[in-house]
C-alpha positions in Angstrom: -27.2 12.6 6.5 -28.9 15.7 4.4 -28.2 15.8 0.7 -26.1 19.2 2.0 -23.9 17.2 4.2 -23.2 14.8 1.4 -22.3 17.7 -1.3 -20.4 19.5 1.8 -18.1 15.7 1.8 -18.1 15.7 -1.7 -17.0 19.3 -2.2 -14.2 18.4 0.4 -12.7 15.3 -0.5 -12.6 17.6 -4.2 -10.8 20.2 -2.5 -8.0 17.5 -1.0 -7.4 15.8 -4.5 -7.0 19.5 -5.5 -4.4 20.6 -2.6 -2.3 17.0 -4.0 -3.7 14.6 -1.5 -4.1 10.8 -3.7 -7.6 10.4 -4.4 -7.8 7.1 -1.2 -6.7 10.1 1.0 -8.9 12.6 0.2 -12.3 10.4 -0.1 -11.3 8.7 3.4 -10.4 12.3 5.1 -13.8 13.8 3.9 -15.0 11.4 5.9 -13.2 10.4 9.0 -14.9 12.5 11.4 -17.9 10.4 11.2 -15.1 7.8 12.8 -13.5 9.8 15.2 -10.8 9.6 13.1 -8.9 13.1 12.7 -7.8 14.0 9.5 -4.1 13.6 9.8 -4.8 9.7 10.5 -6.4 9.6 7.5 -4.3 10.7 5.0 -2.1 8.5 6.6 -3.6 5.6 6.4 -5.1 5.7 3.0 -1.9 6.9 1.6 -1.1 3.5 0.2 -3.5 3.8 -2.1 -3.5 6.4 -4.6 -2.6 5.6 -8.0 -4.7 2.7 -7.6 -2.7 1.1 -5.3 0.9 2.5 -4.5 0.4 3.7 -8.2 0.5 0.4 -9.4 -2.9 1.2 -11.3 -4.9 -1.6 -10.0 -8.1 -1.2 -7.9 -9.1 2.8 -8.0 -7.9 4.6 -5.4 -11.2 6.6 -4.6 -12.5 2.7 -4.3 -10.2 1.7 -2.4 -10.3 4.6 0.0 -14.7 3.6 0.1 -13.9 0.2 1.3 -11.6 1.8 3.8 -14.4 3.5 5.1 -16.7 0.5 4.7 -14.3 -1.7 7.6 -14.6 1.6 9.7 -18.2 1.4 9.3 -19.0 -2.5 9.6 -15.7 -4.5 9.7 -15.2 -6.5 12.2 -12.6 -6.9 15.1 -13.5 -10.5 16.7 -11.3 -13.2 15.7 -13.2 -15.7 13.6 -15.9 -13.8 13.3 -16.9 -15.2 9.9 -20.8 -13.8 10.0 -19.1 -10.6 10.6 -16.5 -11.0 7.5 -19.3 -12.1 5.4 -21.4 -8.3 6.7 -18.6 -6.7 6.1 -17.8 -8.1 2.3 -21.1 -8.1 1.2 -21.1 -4.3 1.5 -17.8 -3.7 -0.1 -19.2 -6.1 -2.9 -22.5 -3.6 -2.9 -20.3 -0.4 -2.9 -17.7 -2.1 -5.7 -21.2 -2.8 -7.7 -22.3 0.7 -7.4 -19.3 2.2 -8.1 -18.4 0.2 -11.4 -21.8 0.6 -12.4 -21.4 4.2 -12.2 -18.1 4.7 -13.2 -17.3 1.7 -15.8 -14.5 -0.3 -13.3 -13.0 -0.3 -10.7 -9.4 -0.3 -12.2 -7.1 3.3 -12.2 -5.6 2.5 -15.5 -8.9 1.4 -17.1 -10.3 4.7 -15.3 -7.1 6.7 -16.9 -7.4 5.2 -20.1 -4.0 3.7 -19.9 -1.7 0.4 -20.0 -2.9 -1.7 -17.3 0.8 -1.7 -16.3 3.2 -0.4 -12.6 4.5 2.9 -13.0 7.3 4.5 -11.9 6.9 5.2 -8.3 7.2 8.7 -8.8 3.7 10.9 -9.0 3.3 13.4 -11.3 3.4 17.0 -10.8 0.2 18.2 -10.1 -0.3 20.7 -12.6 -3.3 22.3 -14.2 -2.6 20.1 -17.0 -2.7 17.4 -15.0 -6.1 17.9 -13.5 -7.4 18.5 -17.0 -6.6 14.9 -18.1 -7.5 13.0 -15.0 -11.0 11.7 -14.0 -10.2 11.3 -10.3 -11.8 14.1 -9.0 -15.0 12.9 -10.3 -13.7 9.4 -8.9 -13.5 11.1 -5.5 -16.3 12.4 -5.6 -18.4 9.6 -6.9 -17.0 7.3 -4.0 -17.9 9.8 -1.2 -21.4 10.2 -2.5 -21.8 6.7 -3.1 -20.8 5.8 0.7 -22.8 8.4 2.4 -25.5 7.5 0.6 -25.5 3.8 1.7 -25.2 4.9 5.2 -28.7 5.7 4.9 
């Protein structure tokens, strides 16, 4: 994949965040197609974890929506298939690695600056405001450049 094709994800899974998709949802719909996955799916199935996890502010949900990708990629689907597990964790480990190095963690309210603490349930409003005070569009965009790059 060309650096072009990369900044062309990036700019995408940027422009979901922005339209209100969770920041799981739009790194794993910037991607999808690679899978044959159509966007739809995705948003569905990443939309558990935004928030960093059902807004719980656990693991980041731009990480979470990597390792996502990560089982699409190299997961396995063979029962007992330990050498396959082991594949398979090793590169989430790898991306995790990458990611915190980058970012400083991999947990949303660490990320936010907040109380490591559940939420109410309820997102914000996705105001300008809003975007001003959140990092997760560079989160977003960090994770999809991080996981295209390891595809290489």
């Amino acid at each position: 994949m060309t650096e072009q094709e990369i900044q062309m994800r990036v700019q995408r899974a940027k422009e979901l965040f922005h339209q209100g998709f969770n920041c799981s949802q739009s790194v794993v719909a910037a991607c999808a197609d690679i899978y044959g996955m159509d966007e739809q799916m995705a948003l569905r199935v990443a939309a558990s974890f935004g928030g960093g996890i059902g807004r719980m502010r656990q693991t980041c949900g731009a990480a979470c929506g990597m390792f996502l990708l990560a089982g699409l990629e190299n997961g396995s689907a063979i029962p007992g298939d330990a050498e396959g597990k082991k594949n398979n964790y090793t590169y989430v480990q790898h991306l995790a690695s990458q990611f915190k190095d980058e970012n400083g963690s991999l947990i949303c309210a660490e990320l936010l600056g907040i109380a490591p603490k559940p939420q109410e349930p309820t997102p914000e409003a996705r105001t300008e405001a809003y975007y001003k005070k959140r990092p997760c569009a560079d989160m977003v965009a960090s994770a999809v450049r991080i996981y295209l790059e390891s595809l290489e």
